[in-house]
Biopython code that builds the backbone (N, CA, C, O; Angstrom):
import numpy as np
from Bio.PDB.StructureBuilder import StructureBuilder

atoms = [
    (1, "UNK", "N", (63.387, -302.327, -221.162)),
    (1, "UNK", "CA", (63.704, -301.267, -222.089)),
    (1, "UNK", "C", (63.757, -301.786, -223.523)),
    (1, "UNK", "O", (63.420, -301.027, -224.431)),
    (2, "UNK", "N", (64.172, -303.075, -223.796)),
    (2, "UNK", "CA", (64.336, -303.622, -225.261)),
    (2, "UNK", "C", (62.823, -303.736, -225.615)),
    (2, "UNK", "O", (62.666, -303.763, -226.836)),
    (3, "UNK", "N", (61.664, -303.811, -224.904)),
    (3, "UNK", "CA", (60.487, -303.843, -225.226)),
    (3, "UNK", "C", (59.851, -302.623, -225.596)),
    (3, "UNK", "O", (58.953, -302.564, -226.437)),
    (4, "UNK", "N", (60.297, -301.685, -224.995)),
    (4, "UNK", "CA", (60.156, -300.447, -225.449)),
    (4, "UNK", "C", (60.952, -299.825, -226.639)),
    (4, "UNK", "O", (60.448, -298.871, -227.233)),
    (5, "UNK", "N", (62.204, -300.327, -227.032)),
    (5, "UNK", "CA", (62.721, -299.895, -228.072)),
    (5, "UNK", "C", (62.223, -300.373, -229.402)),
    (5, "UNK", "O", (62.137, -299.648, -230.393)),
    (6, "UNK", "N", (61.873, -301.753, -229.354)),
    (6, "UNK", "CA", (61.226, -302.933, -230.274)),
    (6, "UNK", "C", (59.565, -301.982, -230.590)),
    (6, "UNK", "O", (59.171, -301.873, -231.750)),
    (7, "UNK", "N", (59.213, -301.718, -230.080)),
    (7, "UNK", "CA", (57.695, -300.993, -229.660)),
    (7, "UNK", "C", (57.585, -300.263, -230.728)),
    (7, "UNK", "O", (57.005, -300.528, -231.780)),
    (8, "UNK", "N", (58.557, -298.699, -230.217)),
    (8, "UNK", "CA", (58.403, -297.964, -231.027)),
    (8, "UNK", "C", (59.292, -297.855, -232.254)),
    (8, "UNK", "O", (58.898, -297.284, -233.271)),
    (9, "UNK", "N", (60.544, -298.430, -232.148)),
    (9, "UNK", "CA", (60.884, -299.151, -233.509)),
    (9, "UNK", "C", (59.741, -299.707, -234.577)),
    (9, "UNK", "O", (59.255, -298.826, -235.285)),
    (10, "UNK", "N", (59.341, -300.810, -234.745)),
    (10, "UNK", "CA", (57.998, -301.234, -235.392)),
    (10, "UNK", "C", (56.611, -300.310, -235.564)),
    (10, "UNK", "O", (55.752, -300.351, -236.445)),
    (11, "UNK", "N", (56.750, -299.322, -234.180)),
    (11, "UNK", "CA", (56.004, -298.784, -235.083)),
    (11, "UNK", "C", (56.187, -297.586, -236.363)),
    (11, "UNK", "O", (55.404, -297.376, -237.289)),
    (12, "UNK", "N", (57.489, -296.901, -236.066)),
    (12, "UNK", "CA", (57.948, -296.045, -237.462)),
    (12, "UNK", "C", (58.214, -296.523, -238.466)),
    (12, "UNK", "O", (58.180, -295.826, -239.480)),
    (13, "UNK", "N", (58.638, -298.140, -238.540)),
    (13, "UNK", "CA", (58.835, -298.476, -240.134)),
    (13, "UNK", "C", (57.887, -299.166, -240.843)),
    (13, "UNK", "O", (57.019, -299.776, -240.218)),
    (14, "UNK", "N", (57.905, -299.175, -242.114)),
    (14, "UNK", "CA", (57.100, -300.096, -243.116)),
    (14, "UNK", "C", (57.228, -301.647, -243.226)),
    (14, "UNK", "O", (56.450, -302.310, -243.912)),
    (15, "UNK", "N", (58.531, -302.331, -242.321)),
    (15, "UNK", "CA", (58.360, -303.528, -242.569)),
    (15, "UNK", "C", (59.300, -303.858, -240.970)),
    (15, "UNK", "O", (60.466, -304.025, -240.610)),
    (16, "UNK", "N", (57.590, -303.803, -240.238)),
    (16, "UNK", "CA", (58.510, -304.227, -238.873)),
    (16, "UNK", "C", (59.363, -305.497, -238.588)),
    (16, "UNK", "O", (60.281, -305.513, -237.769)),
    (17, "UNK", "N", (58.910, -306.733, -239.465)),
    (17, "UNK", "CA", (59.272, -307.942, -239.298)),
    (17, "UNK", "C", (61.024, -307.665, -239.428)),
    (17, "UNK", "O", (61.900, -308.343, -238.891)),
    (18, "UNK", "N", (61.175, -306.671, -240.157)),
    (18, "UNK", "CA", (62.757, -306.372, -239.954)),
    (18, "UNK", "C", (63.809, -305.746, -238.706)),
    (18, "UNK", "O", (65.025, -305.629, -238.556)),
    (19, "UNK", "N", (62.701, -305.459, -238.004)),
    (19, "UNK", "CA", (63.311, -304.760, -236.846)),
    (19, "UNK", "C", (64.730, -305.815, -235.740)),
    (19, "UNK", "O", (64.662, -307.044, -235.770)),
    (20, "UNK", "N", (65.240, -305.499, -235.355)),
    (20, "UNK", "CA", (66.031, -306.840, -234.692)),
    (20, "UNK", "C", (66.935, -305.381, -233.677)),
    (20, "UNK", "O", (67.667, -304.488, -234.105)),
    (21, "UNK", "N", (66.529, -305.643, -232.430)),
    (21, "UNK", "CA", (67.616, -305.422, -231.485)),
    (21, "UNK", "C", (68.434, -306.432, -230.741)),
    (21, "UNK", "O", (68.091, -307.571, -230.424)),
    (22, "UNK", "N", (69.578, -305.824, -230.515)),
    (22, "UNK", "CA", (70.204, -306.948, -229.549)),
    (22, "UNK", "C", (70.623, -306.354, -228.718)),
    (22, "UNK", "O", (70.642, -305.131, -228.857)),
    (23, "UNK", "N", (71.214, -307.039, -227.320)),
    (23, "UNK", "CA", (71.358, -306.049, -226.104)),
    (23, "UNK", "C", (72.692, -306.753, -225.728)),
    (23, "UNK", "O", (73.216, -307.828, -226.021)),
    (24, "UNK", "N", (72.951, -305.892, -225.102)),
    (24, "UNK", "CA", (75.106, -306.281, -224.887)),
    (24, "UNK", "C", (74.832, -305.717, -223.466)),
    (24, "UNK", "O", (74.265, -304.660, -223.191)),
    (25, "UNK", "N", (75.369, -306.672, -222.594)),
    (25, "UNK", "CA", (75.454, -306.307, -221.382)),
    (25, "UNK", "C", (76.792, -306.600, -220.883)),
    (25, "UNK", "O", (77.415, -307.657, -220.796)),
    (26, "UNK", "N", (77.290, -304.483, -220.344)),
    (26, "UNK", "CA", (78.669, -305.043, -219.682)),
    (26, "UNK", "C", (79.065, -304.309, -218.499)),
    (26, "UNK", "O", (78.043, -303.669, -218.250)),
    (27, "UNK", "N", (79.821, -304.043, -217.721)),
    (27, "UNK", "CA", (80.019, -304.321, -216.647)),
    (27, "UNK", "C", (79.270, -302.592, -216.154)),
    (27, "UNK", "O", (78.590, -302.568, -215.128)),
    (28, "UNK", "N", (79.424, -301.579, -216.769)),
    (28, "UNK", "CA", (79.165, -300.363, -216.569)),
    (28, "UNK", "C", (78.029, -299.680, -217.410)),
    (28, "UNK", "O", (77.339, -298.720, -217.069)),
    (29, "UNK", "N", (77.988, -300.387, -218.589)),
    (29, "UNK", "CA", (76.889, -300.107, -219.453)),
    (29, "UNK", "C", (76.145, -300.941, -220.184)),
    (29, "UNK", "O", (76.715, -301.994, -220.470)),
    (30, "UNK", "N", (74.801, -300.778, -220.667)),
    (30, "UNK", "CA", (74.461, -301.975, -221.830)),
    (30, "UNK", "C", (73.427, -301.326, -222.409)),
    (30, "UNK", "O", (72.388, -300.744, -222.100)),
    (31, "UNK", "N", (74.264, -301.717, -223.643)),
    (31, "UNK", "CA", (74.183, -301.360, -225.073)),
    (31, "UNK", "C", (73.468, -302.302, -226.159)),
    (31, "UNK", "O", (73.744, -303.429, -226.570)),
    (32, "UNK", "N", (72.013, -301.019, -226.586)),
    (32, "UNK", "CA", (71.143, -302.219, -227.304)),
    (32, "UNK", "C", (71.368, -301.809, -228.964)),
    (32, "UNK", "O", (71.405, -300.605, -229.222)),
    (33, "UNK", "N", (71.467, -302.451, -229.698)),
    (33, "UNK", "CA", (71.927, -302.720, -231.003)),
    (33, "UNK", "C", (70.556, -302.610, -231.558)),
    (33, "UNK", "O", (69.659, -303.253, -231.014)),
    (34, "UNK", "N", (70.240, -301.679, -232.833)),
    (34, "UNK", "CA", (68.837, -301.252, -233.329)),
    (34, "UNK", "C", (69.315, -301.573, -234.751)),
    (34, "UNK", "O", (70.404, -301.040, -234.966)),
    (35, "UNK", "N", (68.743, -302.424, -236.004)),
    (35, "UNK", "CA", (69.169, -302.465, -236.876)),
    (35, "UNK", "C", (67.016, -303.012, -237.518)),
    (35, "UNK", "O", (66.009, -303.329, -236.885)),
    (36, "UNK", "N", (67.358, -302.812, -239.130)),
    (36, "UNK", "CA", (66.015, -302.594, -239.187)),
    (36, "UNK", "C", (66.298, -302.689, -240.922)),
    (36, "UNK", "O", (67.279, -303.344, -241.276)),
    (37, "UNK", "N", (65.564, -302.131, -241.822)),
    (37, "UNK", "CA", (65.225, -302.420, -243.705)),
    (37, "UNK", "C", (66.695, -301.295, -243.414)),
    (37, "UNK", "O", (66.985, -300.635, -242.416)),
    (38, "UNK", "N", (67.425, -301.449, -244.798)),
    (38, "UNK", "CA", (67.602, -300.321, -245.114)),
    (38, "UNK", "C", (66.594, -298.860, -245.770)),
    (38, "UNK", "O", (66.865, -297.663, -245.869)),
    (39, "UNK", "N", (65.706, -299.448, -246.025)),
    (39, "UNK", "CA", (64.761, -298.374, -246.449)),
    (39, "UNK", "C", (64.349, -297.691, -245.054)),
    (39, "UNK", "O", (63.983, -296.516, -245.027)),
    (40, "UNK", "N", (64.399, -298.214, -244.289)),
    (40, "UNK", "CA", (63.734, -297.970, -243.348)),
    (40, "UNK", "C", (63.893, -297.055, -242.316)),
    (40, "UNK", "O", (63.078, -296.340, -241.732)),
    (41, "UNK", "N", (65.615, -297.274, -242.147)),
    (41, "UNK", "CA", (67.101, -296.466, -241.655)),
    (41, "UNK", "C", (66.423, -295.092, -241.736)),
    (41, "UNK", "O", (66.213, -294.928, -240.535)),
    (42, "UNK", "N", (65.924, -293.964, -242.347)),
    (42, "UNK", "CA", (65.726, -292.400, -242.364)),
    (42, "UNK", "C", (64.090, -292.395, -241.530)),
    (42, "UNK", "O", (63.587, -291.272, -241.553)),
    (43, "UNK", "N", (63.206, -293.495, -240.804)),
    (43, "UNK", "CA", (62.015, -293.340, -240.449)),
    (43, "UNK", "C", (62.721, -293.435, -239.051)),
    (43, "UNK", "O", (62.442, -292.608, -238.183)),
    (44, "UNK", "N", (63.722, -294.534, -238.802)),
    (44, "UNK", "CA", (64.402, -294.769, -237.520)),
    (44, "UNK", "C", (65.039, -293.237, -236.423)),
    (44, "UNK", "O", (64.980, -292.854, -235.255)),
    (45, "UNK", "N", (65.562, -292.847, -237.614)),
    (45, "UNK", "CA", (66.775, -291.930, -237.810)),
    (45, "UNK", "C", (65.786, -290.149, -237.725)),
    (45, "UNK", "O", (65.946, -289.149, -237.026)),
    (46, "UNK", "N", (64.909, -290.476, -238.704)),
    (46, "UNK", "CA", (64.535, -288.832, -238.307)),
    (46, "UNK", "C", (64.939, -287.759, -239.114)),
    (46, "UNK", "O", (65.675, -288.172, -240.011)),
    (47, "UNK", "N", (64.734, -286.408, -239.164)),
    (47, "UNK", "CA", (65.301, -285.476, -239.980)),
    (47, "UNK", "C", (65.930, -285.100, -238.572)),
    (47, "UNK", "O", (65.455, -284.993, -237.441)),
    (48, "UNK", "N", (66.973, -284.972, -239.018)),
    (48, "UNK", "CA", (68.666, -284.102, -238.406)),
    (48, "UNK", "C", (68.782, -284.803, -236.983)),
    (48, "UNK", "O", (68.995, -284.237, -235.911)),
    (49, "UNK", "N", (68.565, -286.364, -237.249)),
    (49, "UNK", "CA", (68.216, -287.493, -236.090)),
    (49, "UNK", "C", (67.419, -287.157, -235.067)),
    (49, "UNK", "O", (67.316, -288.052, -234.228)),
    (50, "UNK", "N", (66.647, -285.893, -234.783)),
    (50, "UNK", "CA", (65.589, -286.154, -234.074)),
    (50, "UNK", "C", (64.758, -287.138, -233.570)),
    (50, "UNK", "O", (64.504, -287.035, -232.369)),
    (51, "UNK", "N", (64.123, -288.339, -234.348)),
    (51, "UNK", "CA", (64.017, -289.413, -233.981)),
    (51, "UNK", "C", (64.384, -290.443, -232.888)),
    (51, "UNK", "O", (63.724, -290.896, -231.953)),
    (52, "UNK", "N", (65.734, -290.682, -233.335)),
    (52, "UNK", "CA", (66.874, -291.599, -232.781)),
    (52, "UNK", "C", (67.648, -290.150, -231.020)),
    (52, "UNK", "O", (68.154, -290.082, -229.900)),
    (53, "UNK", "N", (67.441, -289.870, -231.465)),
    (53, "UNK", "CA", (67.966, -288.424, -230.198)),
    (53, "UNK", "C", (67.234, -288.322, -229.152)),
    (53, "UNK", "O", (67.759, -288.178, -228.048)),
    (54, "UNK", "N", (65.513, -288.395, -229.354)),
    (54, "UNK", "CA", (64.796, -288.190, -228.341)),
    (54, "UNK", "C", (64.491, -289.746, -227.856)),
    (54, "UNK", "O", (64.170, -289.884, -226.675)),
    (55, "UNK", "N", (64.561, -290.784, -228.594)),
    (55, "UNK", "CA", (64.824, -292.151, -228.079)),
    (55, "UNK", "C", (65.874, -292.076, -227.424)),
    (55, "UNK", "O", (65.465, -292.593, -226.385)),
    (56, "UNK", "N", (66.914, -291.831, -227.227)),
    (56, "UNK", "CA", (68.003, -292.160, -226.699)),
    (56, "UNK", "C", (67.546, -291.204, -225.245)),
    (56, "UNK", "O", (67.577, -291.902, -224.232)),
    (57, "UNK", "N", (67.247, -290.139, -225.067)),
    (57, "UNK", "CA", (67.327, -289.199, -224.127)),
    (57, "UNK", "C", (66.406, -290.059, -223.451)),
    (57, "UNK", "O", (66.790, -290.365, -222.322)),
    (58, "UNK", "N", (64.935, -290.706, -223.918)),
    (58, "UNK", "CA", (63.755, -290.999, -222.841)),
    (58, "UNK", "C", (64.409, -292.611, -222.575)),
    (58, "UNK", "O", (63.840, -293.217, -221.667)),
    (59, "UNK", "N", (65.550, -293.363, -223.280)),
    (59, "UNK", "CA", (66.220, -294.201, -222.704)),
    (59, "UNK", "C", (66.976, -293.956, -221.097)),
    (59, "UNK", "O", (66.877, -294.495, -219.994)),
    (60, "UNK", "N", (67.592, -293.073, -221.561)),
    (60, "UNK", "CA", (68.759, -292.484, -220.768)),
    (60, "UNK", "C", (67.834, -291.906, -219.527)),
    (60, "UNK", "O", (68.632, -291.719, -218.609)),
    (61, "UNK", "N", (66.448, -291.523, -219.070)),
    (61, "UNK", "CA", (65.445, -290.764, -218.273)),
    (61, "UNK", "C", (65.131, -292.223, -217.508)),
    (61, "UNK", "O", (65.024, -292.328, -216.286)),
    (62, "UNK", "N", (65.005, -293.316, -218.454)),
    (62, "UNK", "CA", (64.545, -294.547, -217.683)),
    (62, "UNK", "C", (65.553, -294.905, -216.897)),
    (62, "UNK", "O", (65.289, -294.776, -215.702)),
    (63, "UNK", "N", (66.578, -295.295, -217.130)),
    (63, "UNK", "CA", (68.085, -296.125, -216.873)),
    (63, "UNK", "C", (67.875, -295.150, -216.105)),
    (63, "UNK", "O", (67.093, -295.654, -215.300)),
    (64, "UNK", "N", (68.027, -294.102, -215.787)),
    (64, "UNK", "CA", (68.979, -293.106, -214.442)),
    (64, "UNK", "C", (67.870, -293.767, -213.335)),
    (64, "UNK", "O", (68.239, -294.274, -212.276)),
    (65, "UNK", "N", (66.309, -293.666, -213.801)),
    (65, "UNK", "CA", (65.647, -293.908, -212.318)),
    (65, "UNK", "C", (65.509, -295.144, -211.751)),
    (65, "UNK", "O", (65.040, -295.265, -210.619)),
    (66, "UNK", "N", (65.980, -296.376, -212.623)),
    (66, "UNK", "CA", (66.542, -297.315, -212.202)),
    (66, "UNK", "C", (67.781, -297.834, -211.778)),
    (66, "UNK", "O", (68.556, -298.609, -212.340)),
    (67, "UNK", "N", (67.835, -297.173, -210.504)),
    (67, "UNK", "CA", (69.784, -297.602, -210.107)),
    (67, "UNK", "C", (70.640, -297.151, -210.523)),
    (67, "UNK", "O", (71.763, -297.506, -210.164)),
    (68, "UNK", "N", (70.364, -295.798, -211.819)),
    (68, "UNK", "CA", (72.005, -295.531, -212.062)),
    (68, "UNK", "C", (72.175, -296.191, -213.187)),
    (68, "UNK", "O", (73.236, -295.793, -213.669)),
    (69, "UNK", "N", (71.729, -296.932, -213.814)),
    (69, "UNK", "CA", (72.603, -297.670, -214.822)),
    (69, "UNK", "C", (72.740, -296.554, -216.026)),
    (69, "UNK", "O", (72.199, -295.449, -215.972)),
    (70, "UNK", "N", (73.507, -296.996, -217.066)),
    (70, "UNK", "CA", (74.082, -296.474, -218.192)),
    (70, "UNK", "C", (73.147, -297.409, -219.032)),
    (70, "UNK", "O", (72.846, -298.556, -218.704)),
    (71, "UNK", "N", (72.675, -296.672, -220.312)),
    (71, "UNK", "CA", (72.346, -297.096, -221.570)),
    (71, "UNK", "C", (72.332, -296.384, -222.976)),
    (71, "UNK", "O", (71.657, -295.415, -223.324)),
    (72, "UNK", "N", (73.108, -296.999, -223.581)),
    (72, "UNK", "CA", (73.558, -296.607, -224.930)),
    (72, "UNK", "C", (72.550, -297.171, -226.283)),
    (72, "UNK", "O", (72.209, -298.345, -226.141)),
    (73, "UNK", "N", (72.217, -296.732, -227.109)),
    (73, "UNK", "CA", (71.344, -297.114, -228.336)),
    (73, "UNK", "C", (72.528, -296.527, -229.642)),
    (73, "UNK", "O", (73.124, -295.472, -229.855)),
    (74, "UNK", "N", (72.442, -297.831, -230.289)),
    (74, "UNK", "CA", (73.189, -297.746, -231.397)),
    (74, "UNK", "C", (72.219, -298.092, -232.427)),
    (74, "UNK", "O", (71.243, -298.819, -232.237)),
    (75, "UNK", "N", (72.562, -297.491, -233.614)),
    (75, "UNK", "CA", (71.770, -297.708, -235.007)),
    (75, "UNK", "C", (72.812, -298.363, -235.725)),
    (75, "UNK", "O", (73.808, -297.818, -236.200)),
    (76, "UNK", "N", (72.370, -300.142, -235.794)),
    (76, "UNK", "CA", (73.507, -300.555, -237.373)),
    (76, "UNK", "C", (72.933, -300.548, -238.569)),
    (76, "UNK", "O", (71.716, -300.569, -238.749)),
    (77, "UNK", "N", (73.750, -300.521, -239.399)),
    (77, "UNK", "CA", (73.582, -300.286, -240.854)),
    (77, "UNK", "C", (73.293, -301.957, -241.286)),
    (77, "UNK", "O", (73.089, -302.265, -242.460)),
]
sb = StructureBuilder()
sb.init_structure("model")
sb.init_model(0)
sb.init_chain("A")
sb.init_seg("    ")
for serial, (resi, resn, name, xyz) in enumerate(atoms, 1):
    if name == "N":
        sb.init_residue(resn, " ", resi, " ")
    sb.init_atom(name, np.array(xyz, "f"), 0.0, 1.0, " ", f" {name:<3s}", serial, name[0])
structure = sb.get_structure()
């Protein structure tokens, strides 16, 4: 899934070399950390987060058909 987030991350912004996820794995959920330009933050993000919303949902579509797990996507500043 971090390959897929990295994916289409890089491809919405202007300076992918900035892209950086990290993934937190814990006992019930794991949680990948999306951070990227600040310029870049509103290509991530989306108008009225559309963007970042339908990433999270086709996250959340993967994780269920694998075992159940939980996955969370966070945007840092």
């Amino acid at each position: 899934m971090r390959e897929l987030i990295e994916y289409v991350a890089r491809e919405l912004v202007e300076k992918p070399s900035a892209v950086k996820i990290r993934e937190i794995k814990g006992a019930k959920a794991t949680i990948y950390e999306l951070s990227c330009a600040p310029d870049d933050m509103g290509r991530i993000i989306g108008k009225d987060g559309r963007i970042v919303k339908s990433l999270r949902i086709l996250l959340k579509a993967i994780a269920a058909k694998n075992e159940g797990q939980n996955v969370e996507l966070e945007i840092i500043d």
